[in-house]
DOKOLDREN-729675 format. One line per field, with one value per residue (C-alpha): residue number from 0; residue in three letters; z, x, y. Coordinates in nm, 2 decimals, decimal comma. Each point is the difference from the previous one (the first is absolute). Layout:
% residues N
seq = c(NUM_...)
type = c(ALA_...)
z = c(Z_...)
x = c(X_...)
y = c(Y_...)
This chain:
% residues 355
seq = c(0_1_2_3_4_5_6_7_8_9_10_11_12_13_14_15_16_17_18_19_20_21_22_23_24_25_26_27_28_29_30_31_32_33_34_35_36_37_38_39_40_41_42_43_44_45_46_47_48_49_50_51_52_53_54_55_56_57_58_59_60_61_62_63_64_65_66_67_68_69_70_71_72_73_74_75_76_77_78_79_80_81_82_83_84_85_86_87_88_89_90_91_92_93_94_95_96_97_98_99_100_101_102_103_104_105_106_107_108_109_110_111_112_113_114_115_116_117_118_119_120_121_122_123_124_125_126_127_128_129_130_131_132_133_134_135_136_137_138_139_140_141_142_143_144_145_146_147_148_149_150_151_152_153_154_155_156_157_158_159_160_161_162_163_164_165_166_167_168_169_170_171_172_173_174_175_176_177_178_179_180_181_182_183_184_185_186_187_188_189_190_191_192_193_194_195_196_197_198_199_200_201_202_203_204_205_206_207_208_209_210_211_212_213_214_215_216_217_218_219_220_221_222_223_224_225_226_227_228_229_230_231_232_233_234_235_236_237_238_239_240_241_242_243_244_245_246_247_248_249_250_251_252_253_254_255_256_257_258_259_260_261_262_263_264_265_266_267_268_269_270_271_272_273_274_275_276_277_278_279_280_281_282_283_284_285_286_287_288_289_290_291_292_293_294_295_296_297_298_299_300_301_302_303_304_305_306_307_308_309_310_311_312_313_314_315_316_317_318_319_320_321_322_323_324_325_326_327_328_329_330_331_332_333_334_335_336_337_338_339_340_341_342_343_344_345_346_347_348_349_350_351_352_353_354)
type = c(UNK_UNK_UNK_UNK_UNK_UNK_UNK_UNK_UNK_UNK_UNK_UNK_UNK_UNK_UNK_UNK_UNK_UNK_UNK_UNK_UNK_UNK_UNK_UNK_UNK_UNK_UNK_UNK_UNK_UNK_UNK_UNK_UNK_UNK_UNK_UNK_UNK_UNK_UNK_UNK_UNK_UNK_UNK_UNK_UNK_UNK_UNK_UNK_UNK_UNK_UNK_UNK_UNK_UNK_UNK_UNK_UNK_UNK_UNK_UNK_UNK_UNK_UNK_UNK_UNK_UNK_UNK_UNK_UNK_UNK_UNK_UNK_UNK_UNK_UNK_UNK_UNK_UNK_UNK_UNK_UNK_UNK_UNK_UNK_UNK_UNK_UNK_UNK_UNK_UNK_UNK_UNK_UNK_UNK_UNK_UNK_UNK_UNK_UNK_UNK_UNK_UNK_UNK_UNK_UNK_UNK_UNK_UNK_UNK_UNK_UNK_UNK_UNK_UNK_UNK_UNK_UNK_UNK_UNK_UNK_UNK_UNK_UNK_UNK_UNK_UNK_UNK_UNK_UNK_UNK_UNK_UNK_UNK_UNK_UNK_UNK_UNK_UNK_UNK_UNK_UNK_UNK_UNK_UNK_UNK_UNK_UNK_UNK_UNK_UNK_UNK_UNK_UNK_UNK_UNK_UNK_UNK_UNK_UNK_UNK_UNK_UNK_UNK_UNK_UNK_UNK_UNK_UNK_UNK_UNK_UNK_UNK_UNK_UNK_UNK_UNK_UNK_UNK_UNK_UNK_UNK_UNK_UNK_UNK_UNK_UNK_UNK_UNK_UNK_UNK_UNK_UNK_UNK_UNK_UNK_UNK_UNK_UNK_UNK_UNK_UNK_UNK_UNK_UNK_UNK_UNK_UNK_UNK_UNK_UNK_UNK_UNK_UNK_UNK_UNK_UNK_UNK_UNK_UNK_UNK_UNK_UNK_UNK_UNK_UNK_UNK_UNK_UNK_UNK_UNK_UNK_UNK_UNK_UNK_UNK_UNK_UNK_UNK_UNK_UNK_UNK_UNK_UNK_UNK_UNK_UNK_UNK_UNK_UNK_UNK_UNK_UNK_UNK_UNK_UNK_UNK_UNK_UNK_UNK_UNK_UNK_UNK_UNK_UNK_UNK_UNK_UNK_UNK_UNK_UNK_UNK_UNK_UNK_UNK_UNK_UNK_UNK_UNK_UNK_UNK_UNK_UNK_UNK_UNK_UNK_UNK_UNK_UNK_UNK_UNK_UNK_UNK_UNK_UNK_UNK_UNK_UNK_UNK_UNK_UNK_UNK_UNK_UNK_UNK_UNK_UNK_UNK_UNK_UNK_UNK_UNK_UNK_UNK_UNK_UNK_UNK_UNK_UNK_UNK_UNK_UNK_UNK_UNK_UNK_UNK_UNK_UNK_UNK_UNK_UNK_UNK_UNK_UNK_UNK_UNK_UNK_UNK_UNK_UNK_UNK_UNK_UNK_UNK_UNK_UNK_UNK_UNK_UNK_UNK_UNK_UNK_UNK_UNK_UNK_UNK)
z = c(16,46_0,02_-0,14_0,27_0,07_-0,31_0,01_0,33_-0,12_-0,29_0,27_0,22_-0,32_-0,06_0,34_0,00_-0,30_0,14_0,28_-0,19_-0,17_0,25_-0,09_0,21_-0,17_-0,36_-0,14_-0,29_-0,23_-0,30_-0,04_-0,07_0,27_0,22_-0,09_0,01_0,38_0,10_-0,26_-0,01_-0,34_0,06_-0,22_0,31_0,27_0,21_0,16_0,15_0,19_0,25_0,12_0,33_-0,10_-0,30_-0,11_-0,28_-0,03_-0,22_-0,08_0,07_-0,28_0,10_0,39_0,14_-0,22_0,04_0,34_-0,01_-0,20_-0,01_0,16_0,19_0,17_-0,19_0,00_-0,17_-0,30_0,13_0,01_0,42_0,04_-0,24_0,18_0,33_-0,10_-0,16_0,31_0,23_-0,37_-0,22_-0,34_-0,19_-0,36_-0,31_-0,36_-0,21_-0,30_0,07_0,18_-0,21_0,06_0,15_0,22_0,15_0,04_0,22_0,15_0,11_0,11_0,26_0,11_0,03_0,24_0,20_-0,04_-0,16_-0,30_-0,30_-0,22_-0,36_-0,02_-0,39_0,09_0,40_-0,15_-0,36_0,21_0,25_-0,31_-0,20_0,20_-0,05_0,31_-0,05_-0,01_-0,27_-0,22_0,00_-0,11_-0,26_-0,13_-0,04_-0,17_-0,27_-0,02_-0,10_-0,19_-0,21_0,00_-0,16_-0,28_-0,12_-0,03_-0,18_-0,23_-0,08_-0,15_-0,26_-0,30_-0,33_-0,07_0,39_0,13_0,28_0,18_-0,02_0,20_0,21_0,09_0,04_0,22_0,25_0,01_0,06_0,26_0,19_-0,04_0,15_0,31_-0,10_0,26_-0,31_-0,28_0,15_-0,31_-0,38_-0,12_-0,35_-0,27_-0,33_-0,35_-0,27_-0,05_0,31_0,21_-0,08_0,23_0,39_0,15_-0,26_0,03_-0,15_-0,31_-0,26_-0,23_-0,11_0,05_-0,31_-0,11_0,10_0,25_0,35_0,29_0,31_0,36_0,30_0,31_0,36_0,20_0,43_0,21_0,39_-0,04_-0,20_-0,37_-0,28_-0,31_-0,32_-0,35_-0,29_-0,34_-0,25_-0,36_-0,21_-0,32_-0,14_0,20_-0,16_-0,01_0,10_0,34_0,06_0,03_0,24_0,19_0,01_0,13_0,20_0,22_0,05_0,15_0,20_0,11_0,05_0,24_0,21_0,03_0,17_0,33_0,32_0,33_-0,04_-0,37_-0,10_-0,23_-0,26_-0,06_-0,12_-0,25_-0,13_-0,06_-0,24_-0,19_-0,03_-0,21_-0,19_-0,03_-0,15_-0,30_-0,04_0,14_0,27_-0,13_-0,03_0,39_0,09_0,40_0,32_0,08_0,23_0,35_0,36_0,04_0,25_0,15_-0,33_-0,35_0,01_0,34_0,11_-0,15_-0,37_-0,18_-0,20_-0,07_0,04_0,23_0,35_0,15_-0,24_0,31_0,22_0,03_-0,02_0,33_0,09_0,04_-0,29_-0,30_-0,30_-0,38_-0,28_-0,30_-0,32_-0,35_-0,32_-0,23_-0,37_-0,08_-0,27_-0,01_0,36_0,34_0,22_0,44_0,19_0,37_0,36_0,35_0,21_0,38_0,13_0,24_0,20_-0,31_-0,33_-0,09_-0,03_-0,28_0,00_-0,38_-0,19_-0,27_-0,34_-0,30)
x = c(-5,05_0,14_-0,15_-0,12_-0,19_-0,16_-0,18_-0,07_-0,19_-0,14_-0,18_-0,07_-0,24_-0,17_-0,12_-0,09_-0,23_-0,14_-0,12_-0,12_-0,24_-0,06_0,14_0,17_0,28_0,13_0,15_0,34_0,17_0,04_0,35_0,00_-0,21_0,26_0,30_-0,17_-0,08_0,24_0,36_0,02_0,01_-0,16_-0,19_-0,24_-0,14_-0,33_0,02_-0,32_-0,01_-0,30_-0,04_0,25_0,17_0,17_0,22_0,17_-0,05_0,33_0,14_0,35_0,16_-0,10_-0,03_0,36_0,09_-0,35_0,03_0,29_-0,19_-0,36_-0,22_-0,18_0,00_0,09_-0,19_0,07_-0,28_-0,26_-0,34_-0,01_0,23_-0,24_-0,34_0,13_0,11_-0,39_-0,17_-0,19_0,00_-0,35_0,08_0,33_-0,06_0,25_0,15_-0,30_0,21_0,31_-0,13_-0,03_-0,31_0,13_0,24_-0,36_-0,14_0,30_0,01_-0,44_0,13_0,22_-0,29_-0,22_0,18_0,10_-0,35_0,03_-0,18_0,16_-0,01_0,11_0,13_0,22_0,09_0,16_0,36_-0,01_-0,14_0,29_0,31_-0,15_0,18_0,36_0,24_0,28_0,24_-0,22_0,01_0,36_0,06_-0,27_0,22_0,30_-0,19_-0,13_0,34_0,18_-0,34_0,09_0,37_-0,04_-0,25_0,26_0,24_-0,21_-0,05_0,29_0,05_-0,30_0,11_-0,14_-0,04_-0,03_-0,31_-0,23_0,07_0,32_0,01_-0,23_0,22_0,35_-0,24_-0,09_0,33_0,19_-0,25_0,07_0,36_0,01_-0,18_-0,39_-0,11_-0,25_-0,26_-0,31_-0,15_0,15_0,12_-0,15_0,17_-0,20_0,09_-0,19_-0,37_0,05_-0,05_-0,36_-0,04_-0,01_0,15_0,22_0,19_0,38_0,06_0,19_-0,11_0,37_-0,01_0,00_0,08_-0,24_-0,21_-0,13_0,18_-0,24_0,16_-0,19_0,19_0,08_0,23_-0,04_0,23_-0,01_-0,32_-0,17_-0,14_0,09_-0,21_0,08_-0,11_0,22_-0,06_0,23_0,13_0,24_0,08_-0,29_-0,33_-0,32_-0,21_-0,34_0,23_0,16_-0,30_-0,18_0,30_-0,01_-0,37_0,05_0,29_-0,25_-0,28_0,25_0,09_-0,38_-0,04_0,36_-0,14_-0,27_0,22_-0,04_-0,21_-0,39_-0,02_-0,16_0,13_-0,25_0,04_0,37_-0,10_-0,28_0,30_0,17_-0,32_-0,07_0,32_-0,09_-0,28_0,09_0,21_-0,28_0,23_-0,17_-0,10_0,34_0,06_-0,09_0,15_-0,01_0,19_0,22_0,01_0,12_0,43_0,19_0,07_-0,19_0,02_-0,40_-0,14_-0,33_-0,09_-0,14_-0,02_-0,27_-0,32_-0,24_0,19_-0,10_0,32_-0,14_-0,13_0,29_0,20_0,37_0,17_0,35_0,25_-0,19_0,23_-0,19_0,07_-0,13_0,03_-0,19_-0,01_-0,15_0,06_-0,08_-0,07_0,24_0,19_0,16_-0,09_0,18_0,01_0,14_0,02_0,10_0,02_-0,13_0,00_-0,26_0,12_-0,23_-0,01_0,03_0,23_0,39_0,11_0,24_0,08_0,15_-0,20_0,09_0,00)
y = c(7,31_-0,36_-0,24_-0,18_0,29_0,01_-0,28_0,01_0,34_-0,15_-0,27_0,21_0,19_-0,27_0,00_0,29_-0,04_-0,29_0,19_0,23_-0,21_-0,22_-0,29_-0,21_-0,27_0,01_-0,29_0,06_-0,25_0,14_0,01_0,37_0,14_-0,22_0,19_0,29_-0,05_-0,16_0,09_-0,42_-0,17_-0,33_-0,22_-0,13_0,22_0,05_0,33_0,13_0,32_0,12_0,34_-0,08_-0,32_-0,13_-0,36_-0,18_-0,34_-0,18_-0,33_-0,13_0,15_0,35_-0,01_0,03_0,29_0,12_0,07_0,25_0,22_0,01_0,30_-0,25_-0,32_-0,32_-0,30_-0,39_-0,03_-0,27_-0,04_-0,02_0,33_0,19_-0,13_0,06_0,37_0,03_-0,12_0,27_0,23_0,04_0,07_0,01_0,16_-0,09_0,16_-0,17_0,12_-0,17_-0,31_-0,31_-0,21_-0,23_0,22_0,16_-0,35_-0,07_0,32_-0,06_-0,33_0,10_0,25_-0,22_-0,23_0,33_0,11_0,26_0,18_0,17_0,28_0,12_0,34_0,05_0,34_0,01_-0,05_0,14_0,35_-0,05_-0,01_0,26_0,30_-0,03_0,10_0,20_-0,36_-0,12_0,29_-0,01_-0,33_0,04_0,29_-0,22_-0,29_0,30_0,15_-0,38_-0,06_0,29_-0,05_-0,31_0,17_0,22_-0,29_-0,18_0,32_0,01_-0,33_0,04_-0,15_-0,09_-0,34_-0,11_-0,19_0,14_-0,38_0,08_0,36_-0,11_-0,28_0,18_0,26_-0,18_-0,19_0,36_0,08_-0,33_0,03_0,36_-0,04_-0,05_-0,24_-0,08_0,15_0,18_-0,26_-0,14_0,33_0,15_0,05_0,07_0,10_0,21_-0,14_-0,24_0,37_-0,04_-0,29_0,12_-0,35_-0,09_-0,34_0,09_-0,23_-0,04_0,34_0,17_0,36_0,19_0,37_0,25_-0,20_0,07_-0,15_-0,04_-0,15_-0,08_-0,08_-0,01_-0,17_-0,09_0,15_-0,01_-0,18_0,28_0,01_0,23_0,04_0,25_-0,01_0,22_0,01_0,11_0,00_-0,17_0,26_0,16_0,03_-0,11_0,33_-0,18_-0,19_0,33_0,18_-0,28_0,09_0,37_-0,05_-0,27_0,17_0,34_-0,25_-0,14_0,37_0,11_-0,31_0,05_0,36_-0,15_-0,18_0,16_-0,13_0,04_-0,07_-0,28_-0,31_0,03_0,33_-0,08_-0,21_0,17_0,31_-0,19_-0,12_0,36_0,01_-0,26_0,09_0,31_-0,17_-0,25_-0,26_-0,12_-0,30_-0,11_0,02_-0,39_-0,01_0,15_0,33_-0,16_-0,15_-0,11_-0,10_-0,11_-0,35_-0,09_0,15_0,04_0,06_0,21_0,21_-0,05_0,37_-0,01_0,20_-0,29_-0,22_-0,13_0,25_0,35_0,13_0,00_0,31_0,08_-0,01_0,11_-0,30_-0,19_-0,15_-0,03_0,01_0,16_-0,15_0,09_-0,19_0,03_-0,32_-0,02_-0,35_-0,13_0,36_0,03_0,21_0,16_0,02_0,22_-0,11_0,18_-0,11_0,28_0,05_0,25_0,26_0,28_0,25_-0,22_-0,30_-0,09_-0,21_-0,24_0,00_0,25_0,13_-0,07_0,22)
């Protein structure tokens, strides 16, 4: 399929959820949702689609190059284009999770002049990306396979003596230099008891003889996120890390044997705190299982057992990690992160496993 057509499919989608819940114009500028309808990076757009109709409002910078590629008719960004195109309509509902205040007090201006009411509806768009096409899957494949390329390399130049700032740094600088169009977010890099702290910040602690070595990366390629988390040793493992390991890597397994269609989100995260549980190491767990990836690094939905999203269930086309911790404070923790993609019997990953 060209790519032409598939935005023109993805548009054509959205109007048909619209009609199906009876609603009649959606309103997009959130830079993401753009270029996910439409295949145009821009960093100002209004793109609102009705169940029949659809149009991109742009400024000068955008609107000659615009035009030769957009699924649907091009308009010049002002006020009067965008009330004239409202007139006749009723209501015109809007991302109330990625609209700034005052982006919906501007966006309620323009209605009112066109007369026209509006409506907030956080979950139109966010439902609409969470089934990855076949195009999308493929390119998130090739983000995780460069993601982990660029693990190993980095691997393989552990040395004693060598700060976490400074791996991180020549990490992200090999990534960039071989293709990366950039880092899905600052890459990880943390060093013996630094492990214990989920976000770490790299800094200047020297990596020593026997510690743990924890990366968290991902890189953007084609547009799409990659996210993986690997932990491993330098010399001698401590006993106490190496077992937090051991047990964290079988929750990790109980939960990916959980991902096929009809199996609900909470009940992947409550199958690794049944591992945990088991070792008495629940406690130790102090995140989410995993979550949403794909134009973003964390997109709907969250995997957790008490979360807003623990009711949703798996469906196929859905890219979601699953990434288990345990952390103990002032020793070190360990992570071990996947990006899966859910197919109609159970789940591809894109990572290799480690051993």
């Amino acid at each position: 399929m060209s790519q032409s057509k598939i935005f023109s499919e993805r548009i054509k989608t959205l109007q048909k959820a619209l009609r199906a819940e009876k609603k009649e114009l959606f309103f997009i500028k959130n830079s993401v949702d753009l270029y996910y309808l439409t295949g145009i990076h821009m960093s100002l757009g209004h793109l609102y689609v009705g169940q029949t109709k659809a149009r991109l409002f742009v400024d000068g910078r955008y609107f000659e190059s615009v035009q030769k590629t957009s699924p649907v008719p091009v308009a010049s960004l002002t006020s009067e284009n965008q009330v004239d195109f409202l007139k006749g309509g009723k209501r015109v509902g809007f991302d109330s999770g990625t609209l700034t205040f005052q982006e919906t007090t501007d966006l309620r201006g323009l209605c009112r002049k066109a007369k026209v009411k509006t409506f907030a509806d956080p979950h139109l768009l966010m439902k609409l990306r969470l089934i990855k096409d076949d195009g999308e899957i493929r390119l998130m494949k090739k983000s995780a396979e460069f993601a982990y390329k660029a693990y190993e390399w980095a691997r393989r130049r552990l040395k004693t003596g060598m700060t976490e700032l400074d791996l991180a740094t020549d990490l992200k600088i090999y990534c960039l230099k071989n293709g990366a169009e950039g880092m899905s977010f600052e890459p990880i890099v943390a060093f013996g008891k630094n492990t214990a702290l989920p976000h770490h910040h790299p800094g200047k602690n020297k990596l020593k003889v026997n510690d743990v070595v924890l990366f968290d990366l991902g890189v953007v390629l084609g547009g799409y996120c990659s996210d993986m988390t690997r932990v491993c040793f330098v010399g001698k493992p401590d006993p106490k890390i190496s077992h937090l390991f051991e047990i964290n890597k079988a929750a990790q397994r109980m939960a990916l044997a959980k991902c096929r269609p009809g199996v609900r989100l909470k009940e992947l995260d409550q199958a690794a705190r049944r591992v945990m549980r088991s070792a008495d190491l629940e406690e130790y767990f102090i995140h989410g299982l995993g979550h949403g990836i794909g134009l973003e690094v964390h997109e709907y939905p969250r995997i957790n057992s008490t979360g807003p999203d623990r009711n949703l269930t798996l469906e196929a086309g859905m890219a979601i990690t699953i990434e288990p911790g345990l952390y103990l404070p002032g020793k070190g923790g360990v992570r071990y992160e996947d990006t899966i993609v859910i197919t109609p019997k159970g789940y591809t990953n894109l990572y290799p496993e480690d051993r």
